[in-house]
C-alpha positions in Angstrom: 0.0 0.0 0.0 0.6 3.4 -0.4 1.1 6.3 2.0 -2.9 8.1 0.3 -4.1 4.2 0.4 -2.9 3.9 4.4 -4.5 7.2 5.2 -7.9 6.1 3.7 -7.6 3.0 5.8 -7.5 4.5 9.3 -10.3 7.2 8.1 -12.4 3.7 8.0 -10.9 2.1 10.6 -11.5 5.3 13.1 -15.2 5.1 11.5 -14.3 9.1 10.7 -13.9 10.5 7.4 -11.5 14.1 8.2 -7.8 14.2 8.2 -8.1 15.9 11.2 -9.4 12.9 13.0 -6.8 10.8 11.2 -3.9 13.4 11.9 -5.3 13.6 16.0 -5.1 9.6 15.9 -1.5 9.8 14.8 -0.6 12.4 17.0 0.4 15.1 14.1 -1.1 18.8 12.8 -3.5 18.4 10.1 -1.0 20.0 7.8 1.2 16.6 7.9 -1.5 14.8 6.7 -2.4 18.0 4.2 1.2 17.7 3.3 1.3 13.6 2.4 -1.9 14.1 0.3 -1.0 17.1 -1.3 2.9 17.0 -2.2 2.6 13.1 -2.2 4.8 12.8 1.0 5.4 10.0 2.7 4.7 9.1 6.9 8.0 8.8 8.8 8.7 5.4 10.4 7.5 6.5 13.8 4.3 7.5 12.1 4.1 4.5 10.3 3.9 2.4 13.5 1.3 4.8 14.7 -1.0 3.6 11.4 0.3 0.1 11.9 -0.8 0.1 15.3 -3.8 1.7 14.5 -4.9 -0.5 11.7 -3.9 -3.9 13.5 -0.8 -4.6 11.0 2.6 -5.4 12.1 4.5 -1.8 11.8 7.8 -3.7 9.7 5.1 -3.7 7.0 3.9 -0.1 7.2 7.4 0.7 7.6 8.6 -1.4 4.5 5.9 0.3 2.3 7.2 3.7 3.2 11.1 2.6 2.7 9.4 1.6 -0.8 7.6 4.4 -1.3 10.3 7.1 -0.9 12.6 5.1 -3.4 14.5 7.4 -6.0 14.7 4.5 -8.6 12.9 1.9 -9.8 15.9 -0.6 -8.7 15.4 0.8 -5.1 12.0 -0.1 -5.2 12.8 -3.2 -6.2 14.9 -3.8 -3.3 12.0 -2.7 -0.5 9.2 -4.4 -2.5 11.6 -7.7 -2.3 12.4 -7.2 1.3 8.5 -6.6 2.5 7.9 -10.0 0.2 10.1 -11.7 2.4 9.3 -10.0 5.9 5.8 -11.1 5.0 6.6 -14.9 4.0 8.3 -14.5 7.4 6.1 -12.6 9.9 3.3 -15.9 10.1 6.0 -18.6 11.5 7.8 -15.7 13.7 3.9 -15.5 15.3 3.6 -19.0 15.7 7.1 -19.3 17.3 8.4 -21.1 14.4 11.9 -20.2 12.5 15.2 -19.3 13.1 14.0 -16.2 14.4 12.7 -17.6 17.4 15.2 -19.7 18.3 17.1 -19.9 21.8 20.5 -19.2 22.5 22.3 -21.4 24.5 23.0 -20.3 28.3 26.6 -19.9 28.6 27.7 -21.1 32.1 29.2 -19.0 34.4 32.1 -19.4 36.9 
């Protein structure tokens, strides 16, 4: 998704249908918001996890999408859209405890 297509999805999910609900939600001025819609900006990470959190997603996702999002060139893109396929193949065994990810280090013993 995009930043314009996140935006519309907490305007649903908050059941309001202002920026200025969405921008209070997120904890910016209504100009940010003004600002993503209008010059086609993109949310900074932190307010990325405020939308992720907001809209029930995991915020490496949101995140991802805006890493994407602000790419220069189309190989960047490439890049981000590759990583968020693979964060995504990942996220459902890091949930269910499955995958390297979640996997123990051994105790080192101490003297």
């Amino acid at each position: 998704m995009n930043t314009l297509e996140y935006l519309d999805a907490l305007k649903k999910r908050i059941g309001k249908d202002s920026d200025y609900a969405v921008a209070k939600a997120l904890g910016v001025r209504t100009s940010t918001i003004s600002g993503y819609r209008k010059r086609g900006g993109q949310m900074e990470d932190v307010i990325a996890m405020k939308a992720a959190a907001i809209l029930g997603l995991h915020p490496g996702l949101v995140v991802l999408d805006m890493h994407r999002e602000r790419a220069k060139e189309t190989s960047e893109e490439s890049i981000w859209q590759d990583i968020y396929a693979g964060f995504l193949k990942l996220l459902p065994h890091a949930r269910r405890g499955k995958g390297p990810e979640r996997r123990r280090l051994p105790r080192v013993a101490t003297a």
